[in-house]
N, C-alpha and C positions, 0 to 999 in steps of 0.2 A: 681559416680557423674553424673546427669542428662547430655546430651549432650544440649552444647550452641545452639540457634537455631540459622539457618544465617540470613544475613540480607536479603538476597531475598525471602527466606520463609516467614519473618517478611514483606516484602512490597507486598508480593503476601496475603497474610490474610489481613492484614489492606484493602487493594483496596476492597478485595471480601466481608467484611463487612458493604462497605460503604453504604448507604441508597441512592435511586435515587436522583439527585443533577439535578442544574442548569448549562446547561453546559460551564459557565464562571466560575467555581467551580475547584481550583484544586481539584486532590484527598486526600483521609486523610493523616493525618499525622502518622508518625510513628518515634518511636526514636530507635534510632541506634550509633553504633560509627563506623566512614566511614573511609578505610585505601586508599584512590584511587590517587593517585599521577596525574593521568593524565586519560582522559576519551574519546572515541569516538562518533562522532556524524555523522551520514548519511542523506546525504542532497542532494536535487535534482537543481543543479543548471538551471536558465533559460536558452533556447535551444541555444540563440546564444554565452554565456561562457562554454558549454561546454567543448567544444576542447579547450578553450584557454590556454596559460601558467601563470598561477594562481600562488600568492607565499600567505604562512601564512596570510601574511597584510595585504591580498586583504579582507578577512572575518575579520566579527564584531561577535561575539557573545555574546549575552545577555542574562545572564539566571538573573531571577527578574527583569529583567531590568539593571541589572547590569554587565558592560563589564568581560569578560573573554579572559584570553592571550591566542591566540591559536598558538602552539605549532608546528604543522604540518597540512598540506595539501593536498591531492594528489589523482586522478582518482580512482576509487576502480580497474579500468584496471592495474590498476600497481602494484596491490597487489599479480596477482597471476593470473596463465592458468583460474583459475574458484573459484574462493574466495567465492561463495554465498554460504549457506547455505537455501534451498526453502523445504517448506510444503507446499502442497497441502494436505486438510482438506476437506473433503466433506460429510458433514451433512446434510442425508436422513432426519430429522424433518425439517432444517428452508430452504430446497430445496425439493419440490412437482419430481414427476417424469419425469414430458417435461425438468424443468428447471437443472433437474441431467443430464439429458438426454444431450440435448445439450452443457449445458457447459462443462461435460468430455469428449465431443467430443472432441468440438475447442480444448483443455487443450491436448487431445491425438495429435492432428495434429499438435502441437508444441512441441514434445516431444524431438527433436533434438535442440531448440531451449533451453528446460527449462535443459537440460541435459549439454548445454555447458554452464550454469551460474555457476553449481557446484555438488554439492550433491542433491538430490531429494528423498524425503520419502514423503510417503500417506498416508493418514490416512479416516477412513469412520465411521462417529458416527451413529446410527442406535436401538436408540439411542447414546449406549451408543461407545466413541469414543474407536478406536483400529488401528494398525500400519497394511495397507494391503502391503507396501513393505517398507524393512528395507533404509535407506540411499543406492543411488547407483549413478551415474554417468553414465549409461547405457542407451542409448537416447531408444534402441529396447523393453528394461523391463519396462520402463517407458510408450511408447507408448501403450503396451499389457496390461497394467497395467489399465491405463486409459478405454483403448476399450472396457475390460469388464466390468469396473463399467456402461459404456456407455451404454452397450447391456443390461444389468440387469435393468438398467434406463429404457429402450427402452418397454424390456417388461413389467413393472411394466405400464408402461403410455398408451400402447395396451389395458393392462387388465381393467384400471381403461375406457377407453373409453370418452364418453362426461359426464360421472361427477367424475371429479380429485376431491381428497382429501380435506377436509377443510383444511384449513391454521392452523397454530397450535394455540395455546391461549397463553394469555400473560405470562399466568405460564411457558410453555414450552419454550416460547422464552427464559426465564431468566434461565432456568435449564440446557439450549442448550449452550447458552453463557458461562454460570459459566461451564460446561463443557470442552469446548474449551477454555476456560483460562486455568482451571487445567492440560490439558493437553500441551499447547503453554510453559506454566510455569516450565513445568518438564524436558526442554529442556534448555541449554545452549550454544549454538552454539558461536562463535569467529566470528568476521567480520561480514560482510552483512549479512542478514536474512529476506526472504520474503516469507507470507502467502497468498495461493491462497486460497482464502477461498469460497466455491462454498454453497450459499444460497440465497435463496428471500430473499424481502426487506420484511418490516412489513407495512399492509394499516391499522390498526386500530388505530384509532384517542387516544386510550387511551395513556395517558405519559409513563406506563409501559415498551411497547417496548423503546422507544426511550431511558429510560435512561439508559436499559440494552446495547443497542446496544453503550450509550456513556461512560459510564463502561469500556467495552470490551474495545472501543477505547484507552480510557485512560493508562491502562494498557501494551497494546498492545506497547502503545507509548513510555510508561516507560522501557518497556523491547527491548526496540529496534528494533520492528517488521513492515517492511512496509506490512500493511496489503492492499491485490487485494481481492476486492469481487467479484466473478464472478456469474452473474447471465444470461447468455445467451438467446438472448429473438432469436426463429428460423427463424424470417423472413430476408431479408437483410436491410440492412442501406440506400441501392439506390446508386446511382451515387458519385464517389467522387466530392468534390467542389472544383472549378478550383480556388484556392487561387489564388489574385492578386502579379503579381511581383513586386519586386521593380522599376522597369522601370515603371509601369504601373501606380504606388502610385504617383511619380514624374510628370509624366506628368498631372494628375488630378490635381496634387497641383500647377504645371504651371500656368495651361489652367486656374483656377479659378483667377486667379491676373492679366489677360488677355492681359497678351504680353507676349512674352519668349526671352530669355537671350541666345539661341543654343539649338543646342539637349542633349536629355537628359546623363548621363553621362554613360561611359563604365562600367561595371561588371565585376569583377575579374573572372575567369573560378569556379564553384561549389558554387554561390552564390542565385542561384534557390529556390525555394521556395521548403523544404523537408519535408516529409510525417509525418505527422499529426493524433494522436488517435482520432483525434476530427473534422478531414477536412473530413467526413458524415453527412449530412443532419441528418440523425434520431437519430446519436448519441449525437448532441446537443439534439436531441427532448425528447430524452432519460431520462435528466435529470429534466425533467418537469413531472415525472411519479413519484405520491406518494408511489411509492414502494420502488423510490430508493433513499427515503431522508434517512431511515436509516444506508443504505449500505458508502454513502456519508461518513457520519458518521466517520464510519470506516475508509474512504481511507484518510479524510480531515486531520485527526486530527495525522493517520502513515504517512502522506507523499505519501500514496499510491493513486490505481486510480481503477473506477468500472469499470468493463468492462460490457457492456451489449449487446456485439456484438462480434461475433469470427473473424471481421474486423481488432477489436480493439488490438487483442494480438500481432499478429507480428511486427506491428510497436513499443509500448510496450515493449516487450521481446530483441528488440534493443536496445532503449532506457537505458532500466535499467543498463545494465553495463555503463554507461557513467556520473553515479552518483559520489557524491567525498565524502570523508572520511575526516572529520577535529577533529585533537583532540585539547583538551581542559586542561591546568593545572587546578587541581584540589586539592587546600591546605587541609591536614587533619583538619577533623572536627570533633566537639565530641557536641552529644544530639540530636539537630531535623535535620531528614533526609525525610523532606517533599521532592515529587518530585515538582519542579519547573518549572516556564513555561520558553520555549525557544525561542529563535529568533535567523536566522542566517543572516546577509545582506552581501551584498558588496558595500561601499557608494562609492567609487570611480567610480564603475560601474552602481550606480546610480539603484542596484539590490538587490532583498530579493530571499534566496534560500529556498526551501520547505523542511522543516525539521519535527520531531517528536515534539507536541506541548508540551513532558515536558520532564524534562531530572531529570533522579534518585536522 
């Protein structure tokens, strides 16, 4: 008797069939019969609930638009010494040699950082994708690991000299993509999961790239992956920007209704203004660069974030365990198992947290 196919087999071919879409388009549909009693969802709450003490109640979720009871709540910190499961993915076609170069840099010099979220495997398409170290937790095999992809970067971008490679075509972008799905997909990791995915962006005006890169997204979203494009541009970001304090926000808003009531009010000790992947001048400038609408793309629609500066990762690589895990009952259901679009809020809090824009 033929073997039954599962149903992630079936929602990984449905997605990889679908024809370029508009990207208010869910993906296709597929039918299935779903046994899931209860489901997880990773979501990046805004900076100042992070810490807080959060119960179930606090989150709304709505998948169709339609509430779902959520079940449980809680820091992914609390799940475990190092509960992530992280690929690092570095594709020599949709990454030129400066941009492999540098980003396995930075990626190397947080090797102690990426090694204390969990597990860590690599992987280098060249084309075609392959595992350069198996899962480790090793912060010293990881950073060696990286150095040398770095150095082989290094000299591939000496050789090429002042004329770097053409950029690929929009065939190879989709063949690059559908790659790294097939291979994202052969994975099934438990808890958090995050893809460092190290590639340029796409400048060619044609829809091609983009609806590959919104594809990918998509997918990416459904299987649970906060995807980080990292595209490391070498120069610096410049000066940090001295964010305004709160003390300083108050008094502006005084001084304009032009009499004051006292001085402005006391701050609790640790209420200071804290570091920011985005308090760089060129890292806003960053996103004004048509390379990086696609990568966008990617991070908008996983929850995740581009990094285009090796500024950008440590604060980042902080951040990320400080995410929260909410599950979701989920009543058996029998025939369509479109994925669906998601929304998490907190209305009390008067908050939307950043989730995966569709859920299985």
């Amino acid at each position: 008797m033929p073997q039954r196919p599962s149903p992630s087999s079936l929602l990984l071919a449905a997605l990889l069939a679908c024809a370029p879409r508009a990207a208010a388009q869910p993906p296709q549909t597929f039918s299935e019969q779903l046994d899931i009693r209860e489901r997880e969802i990773l979501v990046e709450l805004p900076e100042n609930l992070r810490d807080r003490r959060l119960r179930p109640g606090d989150f709304q979720v709505l998948v169709d638009g339609q509430p779902r009871e959520v079940t449980r709540a809680e820091p992914v910190s609390r799940q475990g010494p190092a509960p992530w499961t992280v690929l690092v993915y570095v594709d020599r076609v949709l990454a030129g040699p400066g941009a492999a170069f540098y980003s396995t840099l930075a990626l190397a010099g947080e090797g102690r950082r990426l090694a204390g979220l969990g597990t860590v495997e690599i992987a280098v398409a060249d084309p075609e994708p392959a595992a350069v170290l198996a899962p480790t937790g090793e912060a010293k095999t990881i950073e060696e690991t990286l150095a040398g992809l770095a150095n082989q970067a290094r000299i591939e971008r000496d050789r090429a000299g002042d004329t770097p490679p053409p950029p690929p075509s929009d065939a190879q972008v989709g063949r690059q993509l559908d790659k790294l799905l097939a291979f994202v997909t052969s994975r099934h990791p438990k808890g958090p999961h995050a893809l460092f995915l190290v590639a340029e962006g796409s400048t060619m005006t044609a829809a091609a790239p983009a609806a590959a890169f919104r594809r990918a997204a998509d997918l990416l979203a459904v299987r649970g992956w906060v995807a980080i494009p990292v595209a490391v541009h070498p120069e610096s970001p410049g000066d940090p920007v001295a964010p305004k304090s709160e003390i300083d926000i108050f008094r502006e808003g005084a001084a304009s209704s032009g009499h004051s009531n006292g001085g402005p009010p006391r701050l609790p000790p640790g209420h200071g203004p804290r570091k920011s992947t985005l308090a760089f001048p060129r890292v806003i400038d960053l996103f004004a660069d048509p390379r990086i609408g696609t990568l966008h793309t990617l991070a908008s629609v996983t929850a995740g974030t581009v990094i285009g500066y090796g500024v950008q990762l440590p604060p980042f690589l902080e951040a990320l365990p400080r995410r929260w895990t909410v599950w979701v009952s989920e009543p058996d259901t029998k025939g369509e198992g479109r994925p669906r679009a998601l929304t998490v809020k907190l209305p009390g809090r008067k908050a939307t947290a950043r989730a995966p824009a569709w859920l299985p």
